[in-house]
C-alpha positions in Angstrom: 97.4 127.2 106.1 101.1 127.6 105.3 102.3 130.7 103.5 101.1 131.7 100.7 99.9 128.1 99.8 96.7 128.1 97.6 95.6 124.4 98.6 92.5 124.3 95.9 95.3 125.2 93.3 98.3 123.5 94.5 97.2 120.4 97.3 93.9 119.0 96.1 92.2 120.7 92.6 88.5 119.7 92.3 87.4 122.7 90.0 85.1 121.5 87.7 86.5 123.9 85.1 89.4 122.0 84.8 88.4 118.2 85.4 85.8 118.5 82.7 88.6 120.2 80.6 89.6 118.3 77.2 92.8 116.9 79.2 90.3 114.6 81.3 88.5 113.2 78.2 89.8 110.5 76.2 92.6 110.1 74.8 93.4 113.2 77.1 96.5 112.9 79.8 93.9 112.9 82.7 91.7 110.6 81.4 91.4 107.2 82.7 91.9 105.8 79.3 94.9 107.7 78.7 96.5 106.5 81.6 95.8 103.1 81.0 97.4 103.8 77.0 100.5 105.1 78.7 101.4 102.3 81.7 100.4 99.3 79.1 100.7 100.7 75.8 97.4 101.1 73.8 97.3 97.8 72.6 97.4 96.2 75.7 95.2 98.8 77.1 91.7 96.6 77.1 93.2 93.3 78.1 94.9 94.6 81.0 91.8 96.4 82.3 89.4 93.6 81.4 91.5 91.1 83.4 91.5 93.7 86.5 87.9 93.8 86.3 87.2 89.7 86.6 89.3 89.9 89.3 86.2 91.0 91.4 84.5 88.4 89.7 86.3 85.3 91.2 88.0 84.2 94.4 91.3 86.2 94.7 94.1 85.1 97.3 97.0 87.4 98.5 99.3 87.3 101.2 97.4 84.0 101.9 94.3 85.9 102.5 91.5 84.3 100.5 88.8 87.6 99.0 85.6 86.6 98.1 84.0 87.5 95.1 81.9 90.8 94.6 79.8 90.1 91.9 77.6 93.0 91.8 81.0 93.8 89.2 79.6 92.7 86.4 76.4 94.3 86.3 77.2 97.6 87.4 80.4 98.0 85.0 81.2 95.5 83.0 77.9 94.4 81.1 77.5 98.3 80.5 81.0 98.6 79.4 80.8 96.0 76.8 77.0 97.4 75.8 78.8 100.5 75.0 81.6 98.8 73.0 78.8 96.9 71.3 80.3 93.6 72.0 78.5 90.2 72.0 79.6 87.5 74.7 81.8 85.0 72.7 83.5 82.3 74.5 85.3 82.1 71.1 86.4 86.0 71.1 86.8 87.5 74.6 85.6 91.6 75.1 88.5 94.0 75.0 87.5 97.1 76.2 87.4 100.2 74.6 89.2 102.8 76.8 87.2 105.8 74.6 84.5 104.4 76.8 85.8 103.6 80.3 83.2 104.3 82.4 85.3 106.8 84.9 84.7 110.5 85.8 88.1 112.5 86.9 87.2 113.1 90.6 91.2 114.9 91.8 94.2 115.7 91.0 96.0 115.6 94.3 99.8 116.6 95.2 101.0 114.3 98.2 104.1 115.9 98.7 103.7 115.4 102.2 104.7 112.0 101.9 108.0 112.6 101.3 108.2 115.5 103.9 109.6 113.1 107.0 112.1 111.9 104.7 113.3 115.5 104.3 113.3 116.4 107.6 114.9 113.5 109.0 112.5 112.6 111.5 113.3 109.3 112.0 117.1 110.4 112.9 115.3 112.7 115.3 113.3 109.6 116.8 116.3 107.9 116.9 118.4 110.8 118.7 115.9 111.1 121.3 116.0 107.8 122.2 119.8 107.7 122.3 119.9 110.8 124.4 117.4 108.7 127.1 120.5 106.1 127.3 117.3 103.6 125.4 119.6 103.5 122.2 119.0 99.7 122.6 115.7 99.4 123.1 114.7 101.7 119.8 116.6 99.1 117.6 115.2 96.7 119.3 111.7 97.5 118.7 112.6 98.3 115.4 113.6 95.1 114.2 110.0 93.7 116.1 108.1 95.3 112.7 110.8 93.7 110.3 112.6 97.1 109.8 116.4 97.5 110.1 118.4 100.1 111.7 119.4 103.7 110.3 121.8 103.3 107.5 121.7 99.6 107.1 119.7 97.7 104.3 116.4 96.7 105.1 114.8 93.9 105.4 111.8 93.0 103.1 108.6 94.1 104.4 109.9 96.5 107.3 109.9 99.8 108.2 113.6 100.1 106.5 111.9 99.8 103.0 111.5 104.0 103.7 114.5 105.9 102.6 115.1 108.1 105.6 118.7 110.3 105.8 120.7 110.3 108.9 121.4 113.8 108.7 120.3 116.7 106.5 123.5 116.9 104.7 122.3 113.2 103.1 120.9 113.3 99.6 117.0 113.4 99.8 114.7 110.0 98.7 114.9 109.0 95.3 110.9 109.6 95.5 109.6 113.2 96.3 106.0 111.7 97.6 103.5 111.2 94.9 100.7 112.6 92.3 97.4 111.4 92.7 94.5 111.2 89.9 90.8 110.2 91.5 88.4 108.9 89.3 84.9 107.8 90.2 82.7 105.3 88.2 79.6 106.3 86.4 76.7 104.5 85.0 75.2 104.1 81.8 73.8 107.8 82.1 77.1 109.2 83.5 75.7 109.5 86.9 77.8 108.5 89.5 77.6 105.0 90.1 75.0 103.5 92.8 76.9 102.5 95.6 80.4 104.5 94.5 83.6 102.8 93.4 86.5 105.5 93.2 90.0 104.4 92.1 93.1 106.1 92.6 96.0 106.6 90.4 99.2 106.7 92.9 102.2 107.8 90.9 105.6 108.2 92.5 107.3 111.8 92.1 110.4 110.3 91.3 114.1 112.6 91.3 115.4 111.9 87.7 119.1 110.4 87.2 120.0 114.2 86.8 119.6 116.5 89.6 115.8 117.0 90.4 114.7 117.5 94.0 111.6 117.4 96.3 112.2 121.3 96.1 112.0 120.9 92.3 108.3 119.3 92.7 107.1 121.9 95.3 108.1 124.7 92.9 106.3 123.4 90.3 103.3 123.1 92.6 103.3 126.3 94.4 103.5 127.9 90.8 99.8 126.9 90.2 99.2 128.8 93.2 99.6 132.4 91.0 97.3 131.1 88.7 93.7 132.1 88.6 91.8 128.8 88.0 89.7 130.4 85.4 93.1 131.2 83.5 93.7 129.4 80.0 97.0 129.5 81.3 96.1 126.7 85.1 95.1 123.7 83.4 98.3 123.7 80.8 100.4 124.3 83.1 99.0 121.4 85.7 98.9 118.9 82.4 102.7 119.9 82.1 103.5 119.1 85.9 101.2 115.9 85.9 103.1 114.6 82.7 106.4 114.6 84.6 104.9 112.0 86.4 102.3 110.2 84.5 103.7 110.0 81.3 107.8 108.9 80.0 110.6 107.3 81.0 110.7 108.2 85.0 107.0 107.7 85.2 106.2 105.1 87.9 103.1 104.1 89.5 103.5 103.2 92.9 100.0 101.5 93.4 96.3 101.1 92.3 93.8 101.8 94.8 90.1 100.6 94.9 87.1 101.3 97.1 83.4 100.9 96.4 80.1 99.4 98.0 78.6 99.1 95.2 79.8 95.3 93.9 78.8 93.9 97.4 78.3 94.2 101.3 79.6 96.6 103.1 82.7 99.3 101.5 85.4 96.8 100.0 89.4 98.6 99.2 91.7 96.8 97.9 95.1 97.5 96.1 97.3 96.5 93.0 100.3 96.7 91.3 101.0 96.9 87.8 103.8 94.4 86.5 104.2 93.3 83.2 101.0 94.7 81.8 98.7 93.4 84.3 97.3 94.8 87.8 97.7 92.4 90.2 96.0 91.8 93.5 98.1 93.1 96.4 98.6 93.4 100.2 97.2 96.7 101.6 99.3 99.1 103.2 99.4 99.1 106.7 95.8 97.2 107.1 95.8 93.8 108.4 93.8 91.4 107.2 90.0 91.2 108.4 90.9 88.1 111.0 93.4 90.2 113.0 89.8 92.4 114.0 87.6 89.4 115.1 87.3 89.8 119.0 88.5 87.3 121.0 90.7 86.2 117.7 94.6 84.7 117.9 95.1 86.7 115.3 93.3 89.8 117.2 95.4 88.8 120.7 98.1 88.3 118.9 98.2 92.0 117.2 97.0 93.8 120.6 100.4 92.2 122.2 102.2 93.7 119.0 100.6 97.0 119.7 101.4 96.8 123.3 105.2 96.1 122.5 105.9 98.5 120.5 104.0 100.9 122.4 107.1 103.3 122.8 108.0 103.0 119.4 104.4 103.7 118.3 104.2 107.1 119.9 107.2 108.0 119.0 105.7 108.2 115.5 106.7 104.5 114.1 104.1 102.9 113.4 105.0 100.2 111.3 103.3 96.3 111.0 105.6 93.2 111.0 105.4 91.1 108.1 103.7 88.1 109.9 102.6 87.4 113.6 103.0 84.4 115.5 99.8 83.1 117.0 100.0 79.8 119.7 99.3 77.9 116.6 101.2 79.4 113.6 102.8 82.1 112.1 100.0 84.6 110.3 100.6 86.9 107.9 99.4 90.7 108.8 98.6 93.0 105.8 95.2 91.9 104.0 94.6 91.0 100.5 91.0 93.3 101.1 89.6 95.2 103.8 85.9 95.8 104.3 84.0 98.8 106.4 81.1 97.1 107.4 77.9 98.9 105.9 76.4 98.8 109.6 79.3 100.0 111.2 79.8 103.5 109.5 81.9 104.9 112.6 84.3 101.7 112.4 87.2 101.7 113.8 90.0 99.3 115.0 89.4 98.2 118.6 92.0 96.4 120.4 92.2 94.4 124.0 92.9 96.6 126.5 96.1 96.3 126.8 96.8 98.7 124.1 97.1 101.9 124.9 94.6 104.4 124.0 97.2 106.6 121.7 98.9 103.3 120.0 95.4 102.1 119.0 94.1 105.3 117.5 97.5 106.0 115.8 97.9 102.3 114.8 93.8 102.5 113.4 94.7 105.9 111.9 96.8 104.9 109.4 94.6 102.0 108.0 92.7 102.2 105.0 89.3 101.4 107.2 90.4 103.3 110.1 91.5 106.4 107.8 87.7 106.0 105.6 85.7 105.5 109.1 85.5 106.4 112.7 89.1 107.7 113.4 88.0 111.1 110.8 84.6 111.4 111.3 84.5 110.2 107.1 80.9 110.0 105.7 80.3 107.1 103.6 83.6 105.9 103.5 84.6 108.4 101.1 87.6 111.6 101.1 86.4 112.4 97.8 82.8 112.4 96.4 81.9 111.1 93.1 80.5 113.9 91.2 78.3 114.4 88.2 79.8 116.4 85.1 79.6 120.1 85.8 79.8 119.9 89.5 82.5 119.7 92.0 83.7 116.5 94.1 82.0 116.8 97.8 85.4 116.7 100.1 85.2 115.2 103.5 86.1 117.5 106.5 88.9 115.7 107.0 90.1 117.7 103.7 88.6 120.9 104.6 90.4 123.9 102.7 88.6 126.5 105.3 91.7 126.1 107.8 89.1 125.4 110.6 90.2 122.2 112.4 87.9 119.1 112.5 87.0 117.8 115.9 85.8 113.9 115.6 85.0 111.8 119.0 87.5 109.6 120.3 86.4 106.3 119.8 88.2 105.5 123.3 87.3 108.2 126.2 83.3 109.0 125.5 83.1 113.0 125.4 86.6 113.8 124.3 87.4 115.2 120.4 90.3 114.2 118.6 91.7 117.1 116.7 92.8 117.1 112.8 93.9 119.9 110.8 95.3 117.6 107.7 94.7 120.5 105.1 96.8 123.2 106.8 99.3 121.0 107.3 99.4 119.6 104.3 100.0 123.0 103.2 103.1 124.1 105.8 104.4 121.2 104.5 104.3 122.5 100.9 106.0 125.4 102.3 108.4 124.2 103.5 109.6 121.7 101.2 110.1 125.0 99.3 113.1 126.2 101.1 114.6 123.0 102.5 118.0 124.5 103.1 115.6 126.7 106.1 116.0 124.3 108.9 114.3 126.2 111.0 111.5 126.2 108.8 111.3 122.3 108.7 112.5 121.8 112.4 109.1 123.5 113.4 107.2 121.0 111.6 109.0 118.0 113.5 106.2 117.2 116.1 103.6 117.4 112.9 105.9 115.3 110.4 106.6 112.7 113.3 102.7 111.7 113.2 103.2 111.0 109.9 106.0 108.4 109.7 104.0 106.1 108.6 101.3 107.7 106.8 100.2 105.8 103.3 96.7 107.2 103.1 
């Protein structure tokens, strides 16, 4: 683990103590409710959140990607919701929920710091020298405009790689976000058990820089100060509520996304994603999944990706790993990111398996950094599921992906039968922390470059 970093305190808090606190019930800052009051305004509150729920119930398109309903929705949530509310169907007066009784259970409170920490660095300006230095200068930009990116320093192009804000040299300013602040909530049913089948849903909130002159160093202090902390103390969950309201609550608050996943509305483990605009959560493209078609053996779509892959090859291990917008199949030009993605529920271990063209490292890194490839086979994750839905009073089961022991996880490589890939996300996670402490140390950071360059284009 890095120095001194307490990661149950500081990285990932699943104390039961303090996610069963008053803060987590409603109207409380960690409650789902409050959160919902705060991006929408309590009067919008239960017309934004019913309309996010129907979306299950009916055909959704996005990024012309056409989801099919999951109806299992209404009887799991929404016919208990509106039981507790005491609300009669109406045609004549539709249900606004009542956020006192969302039916949601604070799972984490997670600081993704690490995020940011490439930005930092600046590893892609490392990439970039290394290249130059091999006389390939040409090549890299090359390749980086094939995923719709732009070169260092230029604007980018919509949907690309350049969309990151990565400096050309330390002396830069750093991003305008410092990585981001997670809340995990898990469903519950009418007993407040966790709900058959799980549906967890994830608060992503940026950890924006203010107009005035906060840093990433800024946020990692006020992280590592939980650290000295006892859990038990009065003293841990005020001071977490005070950090969490920097970014959940006022004027810089800014949720960068809404994330879904659950087997419990349908076949199979369905995630999908949204964005809040104007009041309203609306259906969006995952990050860095394609869409279900792109996986079909034999596809265009699969053939099509697999010679992406295989292009970019260099660039890929190199630590970008960034999708193109759209592909272009014999027939037509396909868009890439999906609307939905879905982990079979007979294929626990999935994972993304290319033609054999692609190399063995591209495709795990490439699978990696999906939403199903993340959940599945490329961890070793049970059940499709980081974080556990708990019951009240007990603690969220972790996967070992996100073991705090400092033990690395060893998972089978879906490619080379008897070979272990290695992970030790926690531990790094935490040297991360560390040293987003004392930027300034470049010797500090420079010794995380071959860790911070796998995670160029982590989301997940």
């Amino acid at each position: 683990m890095g120095k001194d970093i307490r990661p149950e305190r500081e990285l990932l808090i699943t104390a039961p103590a303090i996610l069963d606190s008053p803060a987590a019930q409603y109207p409380g800052a960690w409650s789902f409710g409050g959160l919902l009051d705060e991006l929408v305004g309590p009067e919008a509150a239960g017309t934004c959140v019913r309309q996010w729920l129907e979306s299950w119930n009916g055909k959704q398109k996005v990024n012309s990607q056409e989801m099919a309903p999951r109806y299992g929705i209404y009887n799991k949530v929404i016919q208990p919701w509106q039981k507790l509310d005491g609300y009669q169907p109406d045609p004549a007066k539709p249900w606004v929920p009542q956020m006192k009784h969302a039916p949601f259970r604070l799972l984490a409170i997670v600081n993704r710091m690490d995020l940011c920490a490439p930005a930092v660095a600046g590893s892609l300006n490392e990439v970039e020298e290394i290249w130059r230095m091999r006389g390939q200068e040409k090549e890299f930009f090359k390749l980086l405009g094939n995923t719709g990116g732009s070169s260092v320093g230029t604007p980018a192009r919509s949907g690309g790689y350049g969309s990151f804000c990565f400096p050309i040299n330390p002396n830069q300013p750093e991003p305008n976000v410092a990585g981001e602040g997670r809340l995990v909530f898990g469903a519950v049913d009418e007993k407040g058990a966790p709900l058959p089948g799980d549906w967890t849903v994830i608060f992503e909130y940026n950890l924006a820089r203010s107009s005035s002159d906060a840093t990433a160093r800024d946020w990692a202090k006020a992280w590592h100060s939980l650290g000295s902390l006892e859990l038990t103390d009065p003293a841990f969950p005020a001071a977490l509520e005070k950090l969490t309201r920097a970014f959940t609550h006022g004027a810089t608050a800014s949720l960068a996304q809404l994330r879904s996943s659950e087997a419990a509305f349908g076949e199979g483990r369905e995630f999908r994603q949204f964005e809040l605009s104007n009041g309203t959560f609306s259906p969006a493209a995952l990050t860095q999944t394609p869409a279900p078609a792109f996986g079909l053996k034999h596809s265009p779509e699969q053939r099509a990706l697999s010679q992406f892959l295989h292009e970019q090859d260099p660039l890929i291990r190199s630590g970008i790993n960034r999708l193109p917008t759209s592909l272009q199949t014999r027939k037509a030009s396909v868009a890439v990111l999906g609307g939905s993605a879905i982990i079979p529920s007979n294929e626990p271990d999935f994972y993304w398996d290319m033609t054999q063209q692609v190399s063995r490292e591209a495709r795990h890194l490439f699978s990696l950094n999906t939403c199903t490839g993340c959940h599945a086979g490329e961890t070793g994750c049970a059940q499709g599921l980081h974080i556990h839905p708990r019951a009240e009073g007990a603690e969220a089961v972790l996967s070992s992906f996100l073991r705090e022991d400092g033990q690395p996880l060893r998972v089978n490589d879906p490619d080379v039968k008897g070979s272990k890939i290695e992970y030790k996300e926690m531990s790094d996670r935490a040297a991360i922390l560390a040293a987003l402490l004392e930027p300034s140390d470049r010797s500090t950071i420079n010794a995380l470059h071959p860790i911070l360059r796998t995670r160029l284009s982590r989301a997940h």
